[in-house]
C-alpha positions as CSV (number, residue, x, y, z in Angstrom):
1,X,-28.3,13.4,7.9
2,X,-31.9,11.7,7.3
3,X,-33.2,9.7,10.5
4,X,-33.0,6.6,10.3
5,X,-36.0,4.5,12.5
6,X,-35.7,1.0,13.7
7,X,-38.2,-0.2,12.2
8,X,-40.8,1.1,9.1
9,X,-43.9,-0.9,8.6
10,X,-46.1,-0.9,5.3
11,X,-49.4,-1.4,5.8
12,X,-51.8,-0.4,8.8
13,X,-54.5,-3.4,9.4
14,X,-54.2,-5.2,12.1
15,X,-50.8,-6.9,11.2
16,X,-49.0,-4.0,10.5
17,X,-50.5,-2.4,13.5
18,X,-49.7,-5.2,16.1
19,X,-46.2,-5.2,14.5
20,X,-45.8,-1.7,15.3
21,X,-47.0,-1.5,18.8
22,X,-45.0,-4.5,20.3
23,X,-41.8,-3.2,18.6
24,X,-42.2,0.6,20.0
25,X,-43.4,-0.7,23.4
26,X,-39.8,-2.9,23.3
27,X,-38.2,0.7,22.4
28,X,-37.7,1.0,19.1
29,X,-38.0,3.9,17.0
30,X,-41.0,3.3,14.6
31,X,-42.5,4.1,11.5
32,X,-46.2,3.3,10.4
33,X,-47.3,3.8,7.2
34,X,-50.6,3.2,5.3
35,X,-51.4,4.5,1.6
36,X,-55.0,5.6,2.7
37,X,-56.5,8.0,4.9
38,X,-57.7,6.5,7.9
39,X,-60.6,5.4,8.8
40,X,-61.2,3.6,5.5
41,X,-63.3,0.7,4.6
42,X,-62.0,-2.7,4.2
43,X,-63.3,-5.9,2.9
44,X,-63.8,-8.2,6.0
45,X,-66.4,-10.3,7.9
46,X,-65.7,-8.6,11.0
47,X,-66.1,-11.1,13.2
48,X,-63.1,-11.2,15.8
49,X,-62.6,-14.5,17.1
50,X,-62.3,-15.3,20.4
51,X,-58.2,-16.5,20.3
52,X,-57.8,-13.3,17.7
53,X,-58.8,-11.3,21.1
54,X,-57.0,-13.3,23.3
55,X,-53.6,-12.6,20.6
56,X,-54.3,-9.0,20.6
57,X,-53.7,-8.7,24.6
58,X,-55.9,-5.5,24.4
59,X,-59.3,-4.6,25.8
60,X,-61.8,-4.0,23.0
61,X,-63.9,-0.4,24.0
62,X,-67.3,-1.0,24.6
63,X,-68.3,1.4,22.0
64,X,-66.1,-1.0,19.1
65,X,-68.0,-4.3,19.8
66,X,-71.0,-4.5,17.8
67,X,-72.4,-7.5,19.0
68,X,-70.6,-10.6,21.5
69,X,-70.9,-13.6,20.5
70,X,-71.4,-16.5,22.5
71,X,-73.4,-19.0,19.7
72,X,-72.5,-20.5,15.8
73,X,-75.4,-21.8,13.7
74,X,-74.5,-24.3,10.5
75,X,-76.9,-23.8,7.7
76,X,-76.9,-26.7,4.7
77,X,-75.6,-26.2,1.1
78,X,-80.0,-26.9,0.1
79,X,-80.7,-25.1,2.8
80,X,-81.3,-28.1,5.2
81,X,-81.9,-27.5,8.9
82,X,-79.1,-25.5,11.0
83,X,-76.4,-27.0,13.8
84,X,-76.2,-24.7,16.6
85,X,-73.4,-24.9,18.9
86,X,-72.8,-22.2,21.7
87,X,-69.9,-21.2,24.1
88,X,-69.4,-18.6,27.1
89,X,-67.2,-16.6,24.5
90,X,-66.6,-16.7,20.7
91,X,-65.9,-13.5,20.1
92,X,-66.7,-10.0,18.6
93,X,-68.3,-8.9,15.6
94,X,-66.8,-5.1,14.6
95,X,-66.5,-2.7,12.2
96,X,-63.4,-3.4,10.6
97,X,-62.5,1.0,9.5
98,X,-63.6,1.3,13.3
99,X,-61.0,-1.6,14.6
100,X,-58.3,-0.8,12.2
101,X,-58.5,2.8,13.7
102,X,-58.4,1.4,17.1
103,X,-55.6,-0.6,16.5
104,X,-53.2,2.9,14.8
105,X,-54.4,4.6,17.7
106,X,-53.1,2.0,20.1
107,X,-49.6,1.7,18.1
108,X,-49.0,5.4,18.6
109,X,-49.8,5.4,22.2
110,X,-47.6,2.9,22.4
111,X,-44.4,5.3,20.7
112,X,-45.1,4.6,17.4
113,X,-45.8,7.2,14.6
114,X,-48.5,7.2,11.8
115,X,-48.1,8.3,8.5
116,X,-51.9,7.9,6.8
117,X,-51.4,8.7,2.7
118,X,-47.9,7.3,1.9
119,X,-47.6,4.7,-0.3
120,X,-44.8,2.4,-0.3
121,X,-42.8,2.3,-3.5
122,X,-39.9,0.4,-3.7
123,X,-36.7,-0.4,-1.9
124,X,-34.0,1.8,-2.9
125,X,-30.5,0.0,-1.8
126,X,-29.4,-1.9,1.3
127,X,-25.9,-0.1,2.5
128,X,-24.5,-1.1,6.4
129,X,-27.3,-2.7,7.8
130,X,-29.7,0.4,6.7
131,X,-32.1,0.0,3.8
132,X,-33.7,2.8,1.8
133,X,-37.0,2.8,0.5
134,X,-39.1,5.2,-1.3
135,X,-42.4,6.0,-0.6
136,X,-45.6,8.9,-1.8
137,X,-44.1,11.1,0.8
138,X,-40.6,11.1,0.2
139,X,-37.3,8.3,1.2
140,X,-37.0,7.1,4.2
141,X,-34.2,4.8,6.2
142,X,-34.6,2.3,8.2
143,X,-32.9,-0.9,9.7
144,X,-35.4,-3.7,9.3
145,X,-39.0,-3.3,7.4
146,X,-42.4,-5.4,7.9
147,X,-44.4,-5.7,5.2
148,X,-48.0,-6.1,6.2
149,X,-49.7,-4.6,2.5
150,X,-51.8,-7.0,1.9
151,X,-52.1,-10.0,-0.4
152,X,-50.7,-8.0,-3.4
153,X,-47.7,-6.7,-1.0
154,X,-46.1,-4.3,-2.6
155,X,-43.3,-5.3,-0.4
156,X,-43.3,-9.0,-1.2
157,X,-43.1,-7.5,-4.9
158,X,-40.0,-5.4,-3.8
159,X,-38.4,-8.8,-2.5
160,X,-39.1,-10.5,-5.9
161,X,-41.8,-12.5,-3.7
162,X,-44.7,-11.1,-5.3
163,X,-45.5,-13.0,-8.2
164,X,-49.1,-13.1,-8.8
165,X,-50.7,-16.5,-7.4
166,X,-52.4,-19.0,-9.6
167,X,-56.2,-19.1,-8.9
168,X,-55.7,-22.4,-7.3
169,X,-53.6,-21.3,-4.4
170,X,-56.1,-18.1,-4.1
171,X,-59.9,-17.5,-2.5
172,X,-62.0,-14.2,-3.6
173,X,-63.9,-13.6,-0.7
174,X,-66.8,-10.7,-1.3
175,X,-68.7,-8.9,1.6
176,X,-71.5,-6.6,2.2
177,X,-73.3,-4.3,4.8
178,X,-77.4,-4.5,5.2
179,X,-79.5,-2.6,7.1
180,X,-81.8,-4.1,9.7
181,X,-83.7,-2.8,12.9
182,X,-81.9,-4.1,16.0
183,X,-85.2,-6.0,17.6
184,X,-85.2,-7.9,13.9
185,X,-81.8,-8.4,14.3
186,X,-81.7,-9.7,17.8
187,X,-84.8,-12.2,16.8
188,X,-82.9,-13.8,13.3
189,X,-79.5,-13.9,15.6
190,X,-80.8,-15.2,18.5
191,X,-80.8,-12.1,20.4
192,X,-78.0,-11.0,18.5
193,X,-75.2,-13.7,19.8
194,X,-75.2,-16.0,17.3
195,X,-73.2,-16.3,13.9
196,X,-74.5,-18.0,10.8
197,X,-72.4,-20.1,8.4
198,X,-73.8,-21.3,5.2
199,X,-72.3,-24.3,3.5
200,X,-72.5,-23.1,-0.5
201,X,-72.4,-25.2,-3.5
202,X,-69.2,-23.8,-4.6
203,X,-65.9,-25.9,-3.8
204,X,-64.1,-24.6,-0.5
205,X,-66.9,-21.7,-0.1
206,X,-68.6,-20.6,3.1
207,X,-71.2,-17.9,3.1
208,X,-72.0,-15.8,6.7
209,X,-74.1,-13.7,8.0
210,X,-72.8,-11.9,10.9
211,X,-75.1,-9.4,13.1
212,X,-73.9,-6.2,14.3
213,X,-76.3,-3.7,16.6
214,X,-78.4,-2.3,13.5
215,X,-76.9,-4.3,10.4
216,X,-75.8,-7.3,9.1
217,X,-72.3,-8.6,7.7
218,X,-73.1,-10.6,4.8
219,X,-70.8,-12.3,2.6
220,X,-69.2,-15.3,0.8
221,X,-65.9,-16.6,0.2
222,X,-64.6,-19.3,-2.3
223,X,-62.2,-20.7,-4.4
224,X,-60.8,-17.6,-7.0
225,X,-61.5,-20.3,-9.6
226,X,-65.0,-19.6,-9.3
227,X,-64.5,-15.9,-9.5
228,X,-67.0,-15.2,-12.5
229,X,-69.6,-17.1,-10.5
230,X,-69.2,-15.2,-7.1
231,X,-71.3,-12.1,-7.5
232,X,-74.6,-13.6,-9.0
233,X,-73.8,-16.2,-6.4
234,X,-74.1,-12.9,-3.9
235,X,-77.3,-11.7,-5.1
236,X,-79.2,-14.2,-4.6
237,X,-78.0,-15.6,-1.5
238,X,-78.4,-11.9,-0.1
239,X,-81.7,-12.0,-1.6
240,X,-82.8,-14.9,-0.1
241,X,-81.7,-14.5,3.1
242,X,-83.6,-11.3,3.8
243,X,-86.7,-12.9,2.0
244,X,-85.7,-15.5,5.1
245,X,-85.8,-13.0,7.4
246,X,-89.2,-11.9,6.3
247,X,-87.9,-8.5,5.1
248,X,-88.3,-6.7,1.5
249,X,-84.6,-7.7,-0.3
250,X,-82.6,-4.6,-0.9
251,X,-80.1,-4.5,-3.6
252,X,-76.4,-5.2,-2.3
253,X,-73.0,-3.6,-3.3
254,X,-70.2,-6.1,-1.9
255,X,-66.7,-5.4,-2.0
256,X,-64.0,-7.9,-2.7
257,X,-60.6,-9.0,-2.0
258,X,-58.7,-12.0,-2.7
259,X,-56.7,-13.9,-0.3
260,X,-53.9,-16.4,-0.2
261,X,-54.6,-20.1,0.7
262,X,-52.6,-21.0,4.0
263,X,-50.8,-23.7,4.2
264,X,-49.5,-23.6,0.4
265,X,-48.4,-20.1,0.3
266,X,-46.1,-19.0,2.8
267,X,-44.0,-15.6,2.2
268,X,-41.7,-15.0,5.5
269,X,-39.7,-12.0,3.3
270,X,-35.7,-11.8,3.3
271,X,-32.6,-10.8,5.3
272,X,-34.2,-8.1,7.4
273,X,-37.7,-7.8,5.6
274,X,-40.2,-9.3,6.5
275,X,-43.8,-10.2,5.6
276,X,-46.8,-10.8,8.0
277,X,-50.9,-11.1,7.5
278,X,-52.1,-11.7,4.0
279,X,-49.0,-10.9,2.7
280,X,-47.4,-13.5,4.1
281,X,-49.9,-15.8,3.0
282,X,-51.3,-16.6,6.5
283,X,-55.0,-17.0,6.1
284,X,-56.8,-20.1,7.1
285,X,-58.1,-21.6,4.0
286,X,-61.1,-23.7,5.9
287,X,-62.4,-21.1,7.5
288,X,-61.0,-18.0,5.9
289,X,-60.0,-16.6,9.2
290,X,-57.4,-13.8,8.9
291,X,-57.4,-11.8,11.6
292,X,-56.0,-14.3,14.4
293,X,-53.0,-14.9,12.1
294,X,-52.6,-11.0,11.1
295,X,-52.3,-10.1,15.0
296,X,-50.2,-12.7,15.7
297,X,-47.6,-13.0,12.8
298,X,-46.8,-9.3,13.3
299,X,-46.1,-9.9,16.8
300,X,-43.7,-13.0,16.0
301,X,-41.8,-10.3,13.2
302,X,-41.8,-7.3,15.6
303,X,-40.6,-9.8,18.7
304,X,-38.3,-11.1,15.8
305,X,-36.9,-8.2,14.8
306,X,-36.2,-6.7,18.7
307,X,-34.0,-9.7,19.1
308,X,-31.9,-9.4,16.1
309,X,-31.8,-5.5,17.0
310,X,-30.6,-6.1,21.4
311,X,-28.4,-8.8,20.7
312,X,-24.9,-7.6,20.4
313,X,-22.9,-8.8,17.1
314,X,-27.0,-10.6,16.0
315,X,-26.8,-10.1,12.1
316,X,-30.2,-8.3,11.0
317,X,-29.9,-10.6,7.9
318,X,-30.8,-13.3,10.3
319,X,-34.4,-12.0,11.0
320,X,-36.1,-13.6,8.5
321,X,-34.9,-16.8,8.8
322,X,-35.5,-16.9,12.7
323,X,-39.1,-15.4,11.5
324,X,-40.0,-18.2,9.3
325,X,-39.0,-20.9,12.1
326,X,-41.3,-19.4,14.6
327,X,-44.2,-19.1,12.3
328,X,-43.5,-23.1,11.1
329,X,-43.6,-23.6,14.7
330,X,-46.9,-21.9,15.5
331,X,-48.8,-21.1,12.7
332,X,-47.6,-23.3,9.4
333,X,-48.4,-26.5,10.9
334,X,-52.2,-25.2,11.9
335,X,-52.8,-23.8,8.3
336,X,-51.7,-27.0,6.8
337,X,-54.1,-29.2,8.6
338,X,-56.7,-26.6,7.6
339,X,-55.9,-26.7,4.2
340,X,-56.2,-30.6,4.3
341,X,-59.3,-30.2,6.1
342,X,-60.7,-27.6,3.1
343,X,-59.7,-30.1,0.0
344,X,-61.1,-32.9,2.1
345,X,-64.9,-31.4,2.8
346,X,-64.5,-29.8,-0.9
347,X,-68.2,-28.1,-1.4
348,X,-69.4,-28.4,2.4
349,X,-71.8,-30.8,1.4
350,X,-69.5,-33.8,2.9
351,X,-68.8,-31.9,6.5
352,X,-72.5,-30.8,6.4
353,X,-73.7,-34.3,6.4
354,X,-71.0,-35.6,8.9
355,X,-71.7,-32.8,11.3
356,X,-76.0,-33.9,10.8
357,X,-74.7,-37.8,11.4
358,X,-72.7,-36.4,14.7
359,X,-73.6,-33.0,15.6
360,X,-71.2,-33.2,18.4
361,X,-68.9,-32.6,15.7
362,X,-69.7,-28.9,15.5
363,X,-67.7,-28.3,18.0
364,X,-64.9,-28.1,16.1
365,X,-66.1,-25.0,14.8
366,X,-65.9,-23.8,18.1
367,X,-62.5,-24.6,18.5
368,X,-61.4,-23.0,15.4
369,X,-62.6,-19.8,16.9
370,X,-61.3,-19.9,20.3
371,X,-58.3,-22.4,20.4
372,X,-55.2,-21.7,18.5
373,X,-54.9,-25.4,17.8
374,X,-58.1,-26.0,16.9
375,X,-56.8,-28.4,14.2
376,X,-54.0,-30.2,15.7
377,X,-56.6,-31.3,18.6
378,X,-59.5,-32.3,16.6
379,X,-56.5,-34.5,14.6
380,X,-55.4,-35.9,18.0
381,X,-59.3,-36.7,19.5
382,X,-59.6,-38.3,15.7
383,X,-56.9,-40.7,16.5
384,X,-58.0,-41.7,19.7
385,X,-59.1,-45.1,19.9
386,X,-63.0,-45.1,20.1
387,X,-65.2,-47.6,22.1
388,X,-65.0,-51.4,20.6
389,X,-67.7,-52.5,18.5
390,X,-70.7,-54.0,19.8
391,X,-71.3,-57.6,18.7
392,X,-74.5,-58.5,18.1
């Protein structure tokens, strides 16, 4: 009789990956699976904020962190003068192939296995609680599945859930490794602990650059609807930052991805599957910060999932329904307010000039990196009662 696993999870980024290790360390029998061969490359910023560390509840080796961060600097859509705002901690700036290997390797220590080059394919049937579902390298069975493929989930497509957004409720974010001596590297990024964020003259579009010990992480991310405009948008904003930086430009060859807007699209699965990361729609669409909701939506699905599974006469079918209430109570409710917070400040050039009026205001920035309700306080602080006005 084929085994059948507890648990199979599609997709090994750091959703899939945090799913899988919390639900093997709670003792079930799981299955990761990833259609590449690992380490592969993966379109990212690679910046890992400071809550995204504090959600992963693992140590980062010294040898993965490429530079810490302790500082963010605010550069103007015309290139006006920068906002600095610094912290003790805002987190790590890695290599995402590097993390993303980290993070498998840490799955199967924890009793998980890995299965790099097998595709998912479809779901075959769902017969007594067990589901089937083909993949590159043959069927498998399992009781519950976690989806964590990405924004074009294959998955989500199985569940009839994976229609292909309209540009609207979509960003296109591209990204792009350049070379640069550490000392030149430490000097730009203020001794190599400070991020840059450039407020771009696209609507909802951020540009970074992000240092790591002998490169730099550039890249943009916008509104899909602005697609065709993106990569000459890249060239010369690469090419005028190194000219910036006092160094001959270089040509650049970014990689892209597209990513669901947070906060209108929200993709919690069915019955017993269920969908985390970008394939559930969790990104946040001010900032474009995945990786904080990745980590932590697979561990809501995994913790999910090993309830429905202990609790004696729990119906599996269930899971997705207790799933979707405990990301409206953490995470739904966070995007939203970002997405308000994105259609509000439109191309930058609104919050740019707020933040120059009250540069105290950068702090929210801060927040958004290191407080998991970053937007629910700066909502709360806005609605508190300021000093009375002065008559004069």
């Amino acid at each position: 009789m084929q085994h059948i696993w507890d648990l199979v999870v599609v997709g090994a980024g750091p959703a899939g990956s945090q799913a899988a290790r919390t639900a093997a360390a709670r003792g079930l029998s799981v299955l990761l699976l990833d259609q590449e061969e690992f380490p592969r490359p993966k379109t990212c910023g690679g910046l890992v904020s400071a809550k995204a560390c504090a959600a992963l509840g693992l140590t980062l080796p010294a040898a993965l962190g490429e530079r810490r961060i302790e500082g963010v600097r605010l550069v103007g859509p015309d290139g006006e003068t920068a906002l600095a705002q610094t912290a003790p901690f805002l987190g790590w700036t890695v290599d995402r192939a590097a993390l993303d290997a980290f993070l498998v390797e840490e799955a199967v220590r924890a009793g998980a296995e890995f299965r790099p080059g097998a595709a998912f394919l479809s779901i075959e049937n769902a017969a007594s609680g067990h589901i089937s579902l083909r993949t590159s390298r043959g069927n498998l069975r399992a009781r519950a599945i976690i989806g964590a493929d990405g924004s074009s989930s294959s998955v989500a497509r199985a569940l009839g859930q994976g229609r292909s957004l309209p540009a609207w409720r979509t960003a296109l974010a591209l990204s792009a490794m350049l070379s640069l001596p550490a000392p030149r590297v430490e000097e730009v990024f203020n001794g190599g602990r400070t991020v840059n964020l450039y407020c771009l003259p696209l609507p909802y579009a951020f540009g970074w650059a992000f240092p790591y010990r002998e490169r730099v992480n550039l890249g943009l991310g916008a509104w899909a609807g602005a697609a065709k405009a993106l990569p000459q948008l890249m060239a010369g904003f690469a090419r005028q930052l190194q000219l910036s930086w006092g160094i001959t430009p270089q040509a650049v060859h970014p990689r892209g991805a597209y990513l669901p807007a947070g906060g209108l699209t929200f993709r919690p699965g069915r019955s017993q599957v269920l969908l985390v990361g970008d394939a559930a729609g969790l990104v946040d669409p001010f900032s474009g910060e995945g990786i904080y909701f990745a980590l932590r939506s697979g561990q809501l699905a995994a913790e999910t999932l090993v309830g429905c599974l202990a609790t004696a006469g729990a119906p599996l079918t269930s899971a997705a329904r207790l799933y979707a209430a405990a990301c409206r109570r953490e995470l739904l409710g966070e995007l939203r307010l970002a997405l308000v917070l994105a259609i509000f400040t439109g191309t930058k050039r609104h919050f740019f000039r707020s933040l120059s009026a009250r540069p105290e205001r950068l702090e929210l920035i801060v927040q958004i990196m290191t407080n998991p309700r970053a937007y629910r306080t700066a909502l709360l602080q806005a609605r508190q009662p300021g000093p009375p006005a002065r008559s004069g």
